[in-house]
SETORVEX-422862 format. One record per residue (C-alpha): residue number from 1; residue in three letters; chain; y, x, z. Coordinates in nm, 3 decimals. Example, Ala and Ser with C-alpha at 12.3 -4.5 7.8 and 13.67 -1.06 7.14 Angstrom:
BEGIN
1;ALA;A;-0.450;1.230;0.780
2;SER;A;-0.106;1.367;0.714
END
This chain:
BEGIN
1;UNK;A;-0.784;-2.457;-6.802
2;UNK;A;-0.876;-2.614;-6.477
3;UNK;A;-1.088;-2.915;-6.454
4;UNK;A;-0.786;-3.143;-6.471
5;UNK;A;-0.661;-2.961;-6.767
6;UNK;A;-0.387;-2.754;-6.553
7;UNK;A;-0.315;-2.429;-6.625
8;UNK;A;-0.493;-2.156;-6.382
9;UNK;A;-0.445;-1.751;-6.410
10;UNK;A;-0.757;-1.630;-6.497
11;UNK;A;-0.683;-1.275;-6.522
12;UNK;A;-0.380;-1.069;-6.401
13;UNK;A;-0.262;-0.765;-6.515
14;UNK;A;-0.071;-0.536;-6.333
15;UNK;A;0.124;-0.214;-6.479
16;UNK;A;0.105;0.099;-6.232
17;UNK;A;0.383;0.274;-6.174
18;UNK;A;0.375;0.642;-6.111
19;UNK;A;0.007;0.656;-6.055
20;UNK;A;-0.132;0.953;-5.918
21;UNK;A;-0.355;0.965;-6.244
22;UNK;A;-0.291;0.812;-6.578
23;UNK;A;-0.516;0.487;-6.622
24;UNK;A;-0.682;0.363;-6.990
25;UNK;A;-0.867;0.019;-6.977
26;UNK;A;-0.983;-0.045;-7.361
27;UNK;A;-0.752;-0.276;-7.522
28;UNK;A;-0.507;-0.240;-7.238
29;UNK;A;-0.188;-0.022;-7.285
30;UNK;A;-0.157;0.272;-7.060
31;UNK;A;-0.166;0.230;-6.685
32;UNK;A;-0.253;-0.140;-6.708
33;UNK;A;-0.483;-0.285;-6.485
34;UNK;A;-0.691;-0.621;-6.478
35;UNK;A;-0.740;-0.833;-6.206
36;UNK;A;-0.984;-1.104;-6.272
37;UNK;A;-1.049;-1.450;-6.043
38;UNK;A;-1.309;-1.462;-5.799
39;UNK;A;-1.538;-1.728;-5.720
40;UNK;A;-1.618;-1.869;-5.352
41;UNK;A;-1.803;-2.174;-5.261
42;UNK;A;-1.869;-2.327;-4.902
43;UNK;A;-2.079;-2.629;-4.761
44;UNK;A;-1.920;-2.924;-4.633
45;UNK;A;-2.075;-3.171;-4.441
46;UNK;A;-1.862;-3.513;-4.405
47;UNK;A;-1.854;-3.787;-4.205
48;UNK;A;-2.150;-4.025;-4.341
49;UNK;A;-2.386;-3.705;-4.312
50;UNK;A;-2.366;-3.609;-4.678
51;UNK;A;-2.292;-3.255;-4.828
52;UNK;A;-2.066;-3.111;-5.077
53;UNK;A;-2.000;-2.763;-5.242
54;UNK;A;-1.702;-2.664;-5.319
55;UNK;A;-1.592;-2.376;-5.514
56;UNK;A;-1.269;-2.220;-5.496
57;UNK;A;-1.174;-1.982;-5.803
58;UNK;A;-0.856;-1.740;-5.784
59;UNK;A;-0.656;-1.403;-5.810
60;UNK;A;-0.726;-1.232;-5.501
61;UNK;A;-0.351;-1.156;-5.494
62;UNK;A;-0.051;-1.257;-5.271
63;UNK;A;0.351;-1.191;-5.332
64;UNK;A;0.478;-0.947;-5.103
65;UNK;A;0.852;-1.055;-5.012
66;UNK;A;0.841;-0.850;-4.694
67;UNK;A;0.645;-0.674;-4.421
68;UNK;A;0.738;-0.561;-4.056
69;UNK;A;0.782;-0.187;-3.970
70;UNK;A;0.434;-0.158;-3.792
71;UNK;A;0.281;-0.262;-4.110
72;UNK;A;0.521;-0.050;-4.345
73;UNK;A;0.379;0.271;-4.116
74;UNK;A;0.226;0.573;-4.400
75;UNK;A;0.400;0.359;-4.685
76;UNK;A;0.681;0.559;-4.954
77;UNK;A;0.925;0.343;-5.140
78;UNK;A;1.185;0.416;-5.433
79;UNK;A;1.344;0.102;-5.325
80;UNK;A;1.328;0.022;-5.009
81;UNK;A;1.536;-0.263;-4.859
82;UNK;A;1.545;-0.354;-4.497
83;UNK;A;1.647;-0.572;-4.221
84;UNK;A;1.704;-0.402;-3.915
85;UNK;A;1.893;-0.662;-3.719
86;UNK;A;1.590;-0.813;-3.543
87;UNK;A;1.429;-0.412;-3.444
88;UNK;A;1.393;-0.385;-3.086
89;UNK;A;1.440;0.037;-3.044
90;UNK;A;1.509;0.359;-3.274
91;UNK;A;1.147;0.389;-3.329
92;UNK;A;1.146;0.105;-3.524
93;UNK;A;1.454;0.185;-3.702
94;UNK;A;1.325;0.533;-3.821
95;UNK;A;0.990;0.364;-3.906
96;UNK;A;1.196;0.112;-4.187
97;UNK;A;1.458;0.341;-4.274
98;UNK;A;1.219;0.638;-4.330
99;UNK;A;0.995;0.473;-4.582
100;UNK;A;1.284;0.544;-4.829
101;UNK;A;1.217;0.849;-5.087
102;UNK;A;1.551;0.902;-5.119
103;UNK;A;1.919;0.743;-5.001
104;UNK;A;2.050;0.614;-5.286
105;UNK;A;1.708;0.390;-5.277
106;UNK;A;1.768;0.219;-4.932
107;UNK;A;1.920;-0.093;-4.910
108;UNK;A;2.019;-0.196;-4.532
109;UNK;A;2.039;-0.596;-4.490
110;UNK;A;2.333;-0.725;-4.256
111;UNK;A;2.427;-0.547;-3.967
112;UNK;A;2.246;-0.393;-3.695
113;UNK;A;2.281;-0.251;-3.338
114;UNK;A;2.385;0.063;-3.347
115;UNK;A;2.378;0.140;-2.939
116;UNK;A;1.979;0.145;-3.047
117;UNK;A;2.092;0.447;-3.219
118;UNK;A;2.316;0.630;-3.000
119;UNK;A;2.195;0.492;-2.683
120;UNK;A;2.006;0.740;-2.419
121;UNK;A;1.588;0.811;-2.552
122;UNK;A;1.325;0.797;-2.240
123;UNK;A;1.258;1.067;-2.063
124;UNK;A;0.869;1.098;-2.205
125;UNK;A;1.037;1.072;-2.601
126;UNK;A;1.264;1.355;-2.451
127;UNK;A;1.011;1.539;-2.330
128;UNK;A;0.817;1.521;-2.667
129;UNK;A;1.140;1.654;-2.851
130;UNK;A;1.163;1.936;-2.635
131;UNK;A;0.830;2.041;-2.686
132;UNK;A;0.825;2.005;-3.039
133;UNK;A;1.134;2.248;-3.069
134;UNK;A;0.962;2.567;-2.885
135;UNK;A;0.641;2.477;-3.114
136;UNK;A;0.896;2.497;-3.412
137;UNK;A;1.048;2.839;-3.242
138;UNK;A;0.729;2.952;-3.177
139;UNK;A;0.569;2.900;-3.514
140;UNK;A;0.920;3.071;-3.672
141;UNK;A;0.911;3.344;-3.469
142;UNK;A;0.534;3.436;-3.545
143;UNK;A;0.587;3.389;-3.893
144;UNK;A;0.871;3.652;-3.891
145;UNK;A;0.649;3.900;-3.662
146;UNK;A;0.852;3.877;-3.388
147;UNK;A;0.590;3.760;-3.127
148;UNK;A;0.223;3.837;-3.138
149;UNK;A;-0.051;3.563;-3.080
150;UNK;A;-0.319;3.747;-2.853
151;UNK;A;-0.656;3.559;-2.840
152;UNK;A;-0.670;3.337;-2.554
153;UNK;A;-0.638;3.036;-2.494
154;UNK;A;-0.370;2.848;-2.765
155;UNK;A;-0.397;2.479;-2.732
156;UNK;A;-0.022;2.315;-2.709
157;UNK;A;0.028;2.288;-2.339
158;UNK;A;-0.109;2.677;-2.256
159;UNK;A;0.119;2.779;-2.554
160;UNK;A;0.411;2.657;-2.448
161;UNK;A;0.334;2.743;-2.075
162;UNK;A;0.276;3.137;-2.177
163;UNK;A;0.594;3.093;-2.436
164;UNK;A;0.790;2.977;-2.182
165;UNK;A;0.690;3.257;-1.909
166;UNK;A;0.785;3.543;-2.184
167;UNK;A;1.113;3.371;-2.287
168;UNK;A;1.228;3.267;-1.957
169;UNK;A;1.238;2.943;-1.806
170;UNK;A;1.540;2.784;-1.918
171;UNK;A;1.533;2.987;-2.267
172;UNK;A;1.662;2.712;-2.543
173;UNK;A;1.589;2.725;-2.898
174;UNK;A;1.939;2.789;-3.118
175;UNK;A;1.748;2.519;-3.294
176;UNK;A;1.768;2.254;-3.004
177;UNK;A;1.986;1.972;-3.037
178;UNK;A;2.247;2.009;-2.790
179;UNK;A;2.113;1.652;-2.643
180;UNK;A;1.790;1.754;-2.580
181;UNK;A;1.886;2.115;-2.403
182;UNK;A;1.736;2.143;-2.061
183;UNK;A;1.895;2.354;-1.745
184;UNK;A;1.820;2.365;-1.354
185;UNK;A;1.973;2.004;-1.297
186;UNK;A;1.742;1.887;-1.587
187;UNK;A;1.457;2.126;-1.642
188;UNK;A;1.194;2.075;-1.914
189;UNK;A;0.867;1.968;-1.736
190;UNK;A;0.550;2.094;-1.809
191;UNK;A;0.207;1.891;-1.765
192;UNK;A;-0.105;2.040;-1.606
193;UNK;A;-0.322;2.279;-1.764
194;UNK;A;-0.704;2.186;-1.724
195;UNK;A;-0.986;2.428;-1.884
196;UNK;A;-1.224;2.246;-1.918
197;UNK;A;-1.559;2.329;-2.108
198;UNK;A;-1.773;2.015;-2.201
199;UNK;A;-2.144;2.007;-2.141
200;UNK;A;-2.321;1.827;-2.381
201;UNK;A;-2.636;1.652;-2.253
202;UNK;A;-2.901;1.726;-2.481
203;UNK;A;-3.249;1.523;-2.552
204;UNK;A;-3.415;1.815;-2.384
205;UNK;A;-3.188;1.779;-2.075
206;UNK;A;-3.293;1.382;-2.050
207;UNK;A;-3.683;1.476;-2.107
208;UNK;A;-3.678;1.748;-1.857
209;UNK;A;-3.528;1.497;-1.634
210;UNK;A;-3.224;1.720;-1.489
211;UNK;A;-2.992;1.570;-1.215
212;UNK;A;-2.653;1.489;-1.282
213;UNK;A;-2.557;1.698;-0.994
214;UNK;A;-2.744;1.985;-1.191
215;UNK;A;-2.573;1.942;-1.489
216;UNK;A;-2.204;1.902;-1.287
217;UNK;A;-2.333;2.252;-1.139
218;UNK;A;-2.403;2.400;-1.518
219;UNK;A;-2.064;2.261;-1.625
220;UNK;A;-1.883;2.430;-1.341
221;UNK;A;-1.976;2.736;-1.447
222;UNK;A;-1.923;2.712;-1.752
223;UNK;A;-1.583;2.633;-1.669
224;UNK;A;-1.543;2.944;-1.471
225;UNK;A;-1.713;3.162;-1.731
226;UNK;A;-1.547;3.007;-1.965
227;UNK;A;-1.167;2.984;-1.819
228;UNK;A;-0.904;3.194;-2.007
229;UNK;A;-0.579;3.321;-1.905
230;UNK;A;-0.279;3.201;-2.026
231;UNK;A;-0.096;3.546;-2.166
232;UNK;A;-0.122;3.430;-2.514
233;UNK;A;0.189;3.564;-2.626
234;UNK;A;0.336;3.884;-2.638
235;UNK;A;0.727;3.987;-2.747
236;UNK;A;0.860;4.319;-2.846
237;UNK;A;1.131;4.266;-2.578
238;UNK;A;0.895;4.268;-2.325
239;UNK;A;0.596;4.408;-2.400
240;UNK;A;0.448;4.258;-2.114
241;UNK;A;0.179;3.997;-2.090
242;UNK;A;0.237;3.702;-1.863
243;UNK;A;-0.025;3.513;-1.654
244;UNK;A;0.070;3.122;-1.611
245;UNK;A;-0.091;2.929;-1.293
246;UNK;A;0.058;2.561;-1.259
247;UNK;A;-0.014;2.423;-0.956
248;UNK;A;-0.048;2.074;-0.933
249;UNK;A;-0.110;1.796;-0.658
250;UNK;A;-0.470;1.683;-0.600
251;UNK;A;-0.535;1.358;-0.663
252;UNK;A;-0.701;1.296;-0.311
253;UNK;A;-0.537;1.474;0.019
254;UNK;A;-0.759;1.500;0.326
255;UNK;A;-0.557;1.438;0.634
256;UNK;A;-0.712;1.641;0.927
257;UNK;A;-0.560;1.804;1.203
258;UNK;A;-0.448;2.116;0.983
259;UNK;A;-0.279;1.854;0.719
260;UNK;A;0.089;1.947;0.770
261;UNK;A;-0.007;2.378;0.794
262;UNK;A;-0.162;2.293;0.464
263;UNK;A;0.118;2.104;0.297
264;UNK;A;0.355;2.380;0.377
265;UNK;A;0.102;2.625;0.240
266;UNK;A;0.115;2.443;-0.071
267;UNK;A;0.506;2.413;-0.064
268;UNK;A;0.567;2.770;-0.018
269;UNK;A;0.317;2.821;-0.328
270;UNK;A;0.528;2.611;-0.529
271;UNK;A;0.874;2.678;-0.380
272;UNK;A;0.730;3.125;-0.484
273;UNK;A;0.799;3.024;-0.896
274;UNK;A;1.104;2.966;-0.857
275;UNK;A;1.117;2.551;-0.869
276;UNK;A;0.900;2.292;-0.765
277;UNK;A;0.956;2.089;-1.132
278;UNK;A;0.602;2.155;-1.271
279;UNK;A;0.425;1.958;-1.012
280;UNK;A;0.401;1.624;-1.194
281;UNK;A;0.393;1.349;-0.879
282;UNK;A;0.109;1.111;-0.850
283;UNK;A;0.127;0.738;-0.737
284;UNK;A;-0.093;0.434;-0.677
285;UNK;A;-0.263;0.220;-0.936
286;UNK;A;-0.208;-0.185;-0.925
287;UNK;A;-0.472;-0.370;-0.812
288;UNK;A;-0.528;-0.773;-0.712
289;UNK;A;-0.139;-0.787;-0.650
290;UNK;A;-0.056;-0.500;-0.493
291;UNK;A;0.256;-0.399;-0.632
292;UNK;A;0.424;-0.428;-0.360
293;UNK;A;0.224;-0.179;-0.183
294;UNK;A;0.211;0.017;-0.484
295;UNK;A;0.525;0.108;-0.511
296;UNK;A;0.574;0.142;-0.162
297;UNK;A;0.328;0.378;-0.089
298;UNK;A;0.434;0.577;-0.379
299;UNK;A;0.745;0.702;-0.249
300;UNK;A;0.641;0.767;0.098
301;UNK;A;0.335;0.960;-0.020
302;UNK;A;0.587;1.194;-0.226
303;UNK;A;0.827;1.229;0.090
304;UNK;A;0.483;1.332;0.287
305;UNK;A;0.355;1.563;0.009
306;UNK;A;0.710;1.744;-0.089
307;UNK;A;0.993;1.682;0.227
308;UNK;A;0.735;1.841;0.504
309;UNK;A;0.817;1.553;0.753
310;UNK;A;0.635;1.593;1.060
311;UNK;A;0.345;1.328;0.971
312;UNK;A;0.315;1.164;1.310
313;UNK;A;0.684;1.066;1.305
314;UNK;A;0.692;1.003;0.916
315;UNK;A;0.362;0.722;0.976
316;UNK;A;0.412;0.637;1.341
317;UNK;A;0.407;0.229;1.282
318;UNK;A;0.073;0.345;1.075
319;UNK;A;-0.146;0.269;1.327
320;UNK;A;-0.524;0.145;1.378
321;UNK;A;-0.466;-0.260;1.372
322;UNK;A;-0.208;-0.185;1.081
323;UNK;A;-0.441;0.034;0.884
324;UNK;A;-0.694;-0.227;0.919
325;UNK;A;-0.517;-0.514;0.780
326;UNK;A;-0.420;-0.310;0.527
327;UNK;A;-0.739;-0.248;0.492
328;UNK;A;-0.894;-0.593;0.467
329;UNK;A;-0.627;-0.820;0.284
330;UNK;A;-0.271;-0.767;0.169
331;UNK;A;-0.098;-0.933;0.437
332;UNK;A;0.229;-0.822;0.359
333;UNK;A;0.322;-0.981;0.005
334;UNK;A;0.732;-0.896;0.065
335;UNK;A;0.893;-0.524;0.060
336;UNK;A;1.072;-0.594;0.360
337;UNK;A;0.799;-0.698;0.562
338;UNK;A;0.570;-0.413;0.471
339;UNK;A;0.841;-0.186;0.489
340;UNK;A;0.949;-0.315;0.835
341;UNK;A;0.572;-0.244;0.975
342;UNK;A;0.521;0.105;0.784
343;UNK;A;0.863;0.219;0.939
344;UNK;A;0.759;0.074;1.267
345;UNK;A;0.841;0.285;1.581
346;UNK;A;0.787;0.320;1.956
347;UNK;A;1.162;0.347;2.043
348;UNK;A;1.432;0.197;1.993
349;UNK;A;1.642;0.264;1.679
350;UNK;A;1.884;0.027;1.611
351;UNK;A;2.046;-0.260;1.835
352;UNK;A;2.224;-0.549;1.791
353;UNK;A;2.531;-0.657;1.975
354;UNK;A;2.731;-0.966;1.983
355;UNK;A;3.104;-0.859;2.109
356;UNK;A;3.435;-1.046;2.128
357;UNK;A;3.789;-0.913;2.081
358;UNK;A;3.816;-0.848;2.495
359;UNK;A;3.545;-0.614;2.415
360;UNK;A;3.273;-0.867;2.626
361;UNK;A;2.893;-0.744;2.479
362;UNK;A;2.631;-0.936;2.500
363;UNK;A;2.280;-0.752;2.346
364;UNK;A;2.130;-1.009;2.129
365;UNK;A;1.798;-0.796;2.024
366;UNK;A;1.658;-0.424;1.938
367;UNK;A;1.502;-0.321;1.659
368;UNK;A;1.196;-0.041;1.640
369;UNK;A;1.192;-0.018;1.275
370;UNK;A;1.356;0.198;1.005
371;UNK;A;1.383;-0.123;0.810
372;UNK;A;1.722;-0.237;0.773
373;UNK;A;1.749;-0.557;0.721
374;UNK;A;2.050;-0.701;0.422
375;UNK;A;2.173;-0.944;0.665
376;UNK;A;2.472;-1.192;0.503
377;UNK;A;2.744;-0.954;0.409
378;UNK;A;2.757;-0.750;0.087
379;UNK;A;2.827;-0.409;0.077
380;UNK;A;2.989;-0.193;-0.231
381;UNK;A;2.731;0.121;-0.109
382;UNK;A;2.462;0.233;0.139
383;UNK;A;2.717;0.452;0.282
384;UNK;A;3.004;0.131;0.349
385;UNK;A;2.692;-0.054;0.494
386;UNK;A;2.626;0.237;0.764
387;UNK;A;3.009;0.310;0.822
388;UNK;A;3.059;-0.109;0.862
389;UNK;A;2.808;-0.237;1.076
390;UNK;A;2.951;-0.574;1.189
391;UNK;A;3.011;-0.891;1.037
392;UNK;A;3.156;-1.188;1.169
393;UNK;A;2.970;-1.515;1.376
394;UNK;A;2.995;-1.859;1.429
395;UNK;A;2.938;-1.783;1.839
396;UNK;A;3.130;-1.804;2.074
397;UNK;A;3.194;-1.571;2.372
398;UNK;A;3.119;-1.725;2.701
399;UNK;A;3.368;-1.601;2.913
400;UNK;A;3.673;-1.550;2.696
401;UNK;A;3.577;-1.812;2.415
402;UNK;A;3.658;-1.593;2.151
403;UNK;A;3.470;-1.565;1.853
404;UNK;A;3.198;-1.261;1.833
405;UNK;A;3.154;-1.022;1.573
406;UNK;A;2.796;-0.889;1.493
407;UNK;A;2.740;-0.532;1.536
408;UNK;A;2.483;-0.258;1.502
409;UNK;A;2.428;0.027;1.714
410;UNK;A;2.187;0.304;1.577
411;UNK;A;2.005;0.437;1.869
412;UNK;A;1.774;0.734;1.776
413;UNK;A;1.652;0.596;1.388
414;UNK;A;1.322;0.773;1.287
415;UNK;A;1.245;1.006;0.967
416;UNK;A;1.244;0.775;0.655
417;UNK;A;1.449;0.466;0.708
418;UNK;A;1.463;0.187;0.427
419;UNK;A;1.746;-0.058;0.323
420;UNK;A;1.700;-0.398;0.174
421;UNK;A;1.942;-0.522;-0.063
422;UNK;A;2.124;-0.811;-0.069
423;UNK;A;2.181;-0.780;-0.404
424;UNK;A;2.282;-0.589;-0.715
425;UNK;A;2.622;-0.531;-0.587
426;UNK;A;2.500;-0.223;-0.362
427;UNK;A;2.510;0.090;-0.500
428;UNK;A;2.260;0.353;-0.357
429;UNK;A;2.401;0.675;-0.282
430;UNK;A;2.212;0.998;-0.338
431;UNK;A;2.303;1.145;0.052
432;UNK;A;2.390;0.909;0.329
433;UNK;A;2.534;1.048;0.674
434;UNK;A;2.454;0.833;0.975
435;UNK;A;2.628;0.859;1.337
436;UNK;A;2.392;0.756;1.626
437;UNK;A;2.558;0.652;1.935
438;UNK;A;2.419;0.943;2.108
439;UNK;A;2.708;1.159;1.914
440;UNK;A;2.435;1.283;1.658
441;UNK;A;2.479;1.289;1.324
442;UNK;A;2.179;1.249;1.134
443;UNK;A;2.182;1.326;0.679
444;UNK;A;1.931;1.157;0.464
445;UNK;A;1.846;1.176;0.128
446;UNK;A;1.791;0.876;-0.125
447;UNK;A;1.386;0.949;-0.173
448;UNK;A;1.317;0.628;-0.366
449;UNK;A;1.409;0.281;-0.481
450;UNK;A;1.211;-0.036;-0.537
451;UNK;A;1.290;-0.272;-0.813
452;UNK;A;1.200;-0.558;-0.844
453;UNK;A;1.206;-0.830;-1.162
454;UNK;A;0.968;-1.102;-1.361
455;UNK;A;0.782;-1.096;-0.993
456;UNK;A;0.671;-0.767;-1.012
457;UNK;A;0.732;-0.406;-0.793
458;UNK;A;0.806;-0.094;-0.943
459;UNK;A;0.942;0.217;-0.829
460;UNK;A;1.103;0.506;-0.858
461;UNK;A;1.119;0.840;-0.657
462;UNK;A;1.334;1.084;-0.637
463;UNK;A;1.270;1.428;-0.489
464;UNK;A;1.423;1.697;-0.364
465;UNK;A;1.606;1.913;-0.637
466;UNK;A;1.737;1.550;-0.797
467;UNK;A;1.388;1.456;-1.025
468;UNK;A;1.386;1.097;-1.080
469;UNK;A;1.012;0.952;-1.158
470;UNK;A;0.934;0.596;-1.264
471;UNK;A;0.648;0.431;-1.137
472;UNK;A;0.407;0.098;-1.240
473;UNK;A;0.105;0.080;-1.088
474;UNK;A;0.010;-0.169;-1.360
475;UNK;A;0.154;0.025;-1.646
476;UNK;A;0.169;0.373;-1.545
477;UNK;A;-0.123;0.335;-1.269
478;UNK;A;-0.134;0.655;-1.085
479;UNK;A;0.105;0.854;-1.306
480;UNK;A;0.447;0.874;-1.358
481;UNK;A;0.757;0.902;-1.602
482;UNK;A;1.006;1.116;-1.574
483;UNK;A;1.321;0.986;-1.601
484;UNK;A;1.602;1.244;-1.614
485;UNK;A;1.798;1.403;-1.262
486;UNK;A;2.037;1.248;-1.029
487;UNK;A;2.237;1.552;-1.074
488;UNK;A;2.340;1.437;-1.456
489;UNK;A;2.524;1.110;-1.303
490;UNK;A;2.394;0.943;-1.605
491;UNK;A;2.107;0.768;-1.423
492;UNK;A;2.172;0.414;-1.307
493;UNK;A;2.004;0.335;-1.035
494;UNK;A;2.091;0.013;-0.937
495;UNK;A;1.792;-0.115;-1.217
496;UNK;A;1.492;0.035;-1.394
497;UNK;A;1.296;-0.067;-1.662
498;UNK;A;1.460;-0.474;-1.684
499;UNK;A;1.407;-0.503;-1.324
500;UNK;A;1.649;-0.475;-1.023
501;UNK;A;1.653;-0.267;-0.726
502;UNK;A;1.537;-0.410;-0.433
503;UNK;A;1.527;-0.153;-0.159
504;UNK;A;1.611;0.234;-0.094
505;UNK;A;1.458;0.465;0.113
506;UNK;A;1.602;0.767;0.261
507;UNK;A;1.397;1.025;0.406
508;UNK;A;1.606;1.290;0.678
509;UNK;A;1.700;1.651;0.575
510;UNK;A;1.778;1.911;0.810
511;UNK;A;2.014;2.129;0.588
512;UNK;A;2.211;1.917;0.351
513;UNK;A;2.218;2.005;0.004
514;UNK;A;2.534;1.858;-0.196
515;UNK;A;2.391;1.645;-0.494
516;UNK;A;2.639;1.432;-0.675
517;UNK;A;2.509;1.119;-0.806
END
């Protein structure tokens, strides 16, 4: 009894069920277990200065009437009853529906969505599941003798990379889900492979007082002592061992005067296996607002580093004031604006005409800028916006007094032009073809879009055999996501990630390659 005479549980007993050992208190039936009251007192000073203990006695015990999937995570039910309506993705759904030991013991609340189910997976879950199948077809075939493990070295990533090399490229499992196949237009990617050997510093090291440059210098060759090939498997088909390199883009590129000699050296390396799709791209990492320049920067540095545009035409608005604003504050808070300086040129590339119906012109400005302003009319594409560039005025001509029309005259446009959008309405398309008054018909490639949404830049790029790679400099920092291939049409690109696209940049190929997007 309490101390008003109310009735308190002093003791509970609970009954396991299916314990993982059989349980005998004395005087307690099988499997039943006592849970006695705990005592806790605290010190409570009150108003007037005076204290008081109080003691709280109970059953450290609550009812469990439900939990969320996070906390259901390692847990097996019999009965398992859920409420999927309010889960955000299919990892949640698995999570709840997959603490069930059997069917006939789940219980599904309501309804729930099922486009969470069917919907499309991102393309680092993808990546995952395609991994995990040639580790299932590799671990099968071993165990049935029909590839040999050589010693070498076998972590995940050099497995895979040697498995791949002996099977072939594009070799599937028969296992695969059909979803989850990959092919030239959507090839499975595969991350770097670093050997690297750790050093560990001893108390010997710190007492002899070695350098840290001396102990980068005992690491490194350790590395190099150290490194292993990659021919860790071996099939009776081939008999042949294979030797992996994956080449990879360094995280900092000199520019000197042999810059562009050296990015085609490292294209032609890449472009000799066959396809350029184990190069994962790098990007910029947010910092004090800069997501603007972020994602920006992101895409032109992978047009630089993969298209082989001439860098003094690709950069020519880059130049020594520029650099040092840049440099000193972010002056340029709007896409347009930076993208208007970056794309800056010497000549002209674009200008604008006011002309009447008695074909009277009157030059109203020039541009010297890739940056292509949205201007008031709405376009359904990229493509309508270059093959329509006039729009109708409030002006007047002065001789005739007929209204003008607005038009644009592409002069000699650079390398990498960008397009703002007005909004959602314009679609990008994945090859634009421009004609310049000069009778010159100039093809560009979409290279990248910025999105933006909830006041923040991201970005995607897109490169030359159809990759598309998201990028957030706050999120992803200075890697990226792939995100599937133009080439599947199943992309849209007219958003990312909850956010909206804002501009696209083309960059200029000399021999048009037919992508459908």
């Amino acid at each position: 009894m309490g101390s008003k005479n109310q009735q308190v549980l002093d003791t509970l007993f609970v009954k396991l069920k299916n314990p993982p050992k059989a349980i005998k208190f004395d005087d307690l039936p099988e499997n039943v277990v006592p849970i006695p009251k705990t005592s806790t007192s605290i010190e409570v000073s009150l108003p007037n200065d005076t204290k008081i203990r109080i003691v709280r006695s109970q059953v450290e015990v609550s009812l469990n009437f439900s939990m969320t999937d996070y906390s259901s995570q390692g847990k097996t039910r019999p009965h398992n009853v859920v409420d999927l309506n309010n889960l955000r993705t299919h990892e949640a759904y698995y999570t709840a529906i997959s603490r069930s030991s059997s069917a006939d013991g789940t219980l599904i609340l309501q309804g729930f969505d099922q486009t969470k189910l069917t919907g499309k997976i991102s393309g680092a879950l993808r990546q995952e599941f395609r991994e995990l199948e040639l580790l299932d077809d590799i671990t099968d075939n071993h165990y049935r003798g029909k590839t040999t493990l050589l010693l070498g070295d076998n972590t995940r990533n050099s497995l895979i990379k040697a498995y791949r090399e002996a099977r072939g490229l594009f070799y599937v499992p028969p296992s695969a889900h059909k979803a989850i196949h990959w092919s030239k237009k959507d090839p499975l990617l595969e991350p770097e492979i670093h050997n690297v050997s750790w050093h560990i510093v001893s108390s010997s090291d710190k007492k002899q007082n070695i350098p840290n440059e001396e102990i980068a210098r005992i690491t490194k060759n350790e590395v190099q002592t150290q490194k292993r090939d990659h021919d860790s498997i071996m099939t009776p088909e081939k008999q042949k061992s294979t030797t992996c390199k994956v080449i990879s883009l360094p995280r900092k590129i000199k520019r000197g005067p042999n810059s562009l000699d050296s990015i085609n050296s490292r294209e032609s390396s890449i472009n000799s296996q066959g396809s350029n799709f184990n190069v994962v791209p790098n990007g910029f990492a947010w910092s004090d607002n800069s997501c603007a320049y972020d994602s920006v920067l992101t895409i032109l540095f992978s047009i630089w580093a993969s298209d082989n545009q001439p860098s003094e035409e690709l950069f020519s608005g880059i130049n020594s004031n520029l650099a040092k604003k840049l440099h000193q504050a972010f002056e340029f808070t709007a896409v347009g604006s930076l993208l208007n300086h970056l794309l800056a040129t010497e000549h002209e590339t674009t200008r604008i005409h006011n002309r009447c119906s008695n074909n009277h012109l009157k030059t109203v400005h020039s541009i010297h800028s890739g940056h292509n302003h949205p201007g008031m009319v709405a376009h359904s594409s990229i493509q309508q916006w270059i093959n329509m560039p006039s729009s109708s005025t409030h002006r007047r001509c002065r001789v005739c007094n007929e209204p003008y029309i607005w038009t644009a005259e592409y002069i000699d446009l650079p390398q990498v032009v960008a397009f703002e959008l007005r909004d959602k309405s314009t679609g990008l398309d994945s090859t634009v073809l421009v004609k310049q008054s000069t009778g010159t018909d100039l093809t560009y490639r979409l290279a990248g879009i910025v999105y933006f949404g909830d006041m923040h830049f991201v970005a995607c790029i897109i490169r030359q055999d159809g990759q598309i790679w998201f990028h957030d400099g706050i999120t992803t920092q200075r890697n990226l996501i792939y995100e599937g291939s133009i080439a599947s049409g199943h992309i849209d690109l007219t958003s990312a990630h909850s956010k909206g696209a804002h501009a696209g940049i083309y960059c200029r190929i000399r021999n048009p390659l037919t992508v459908s997007g």
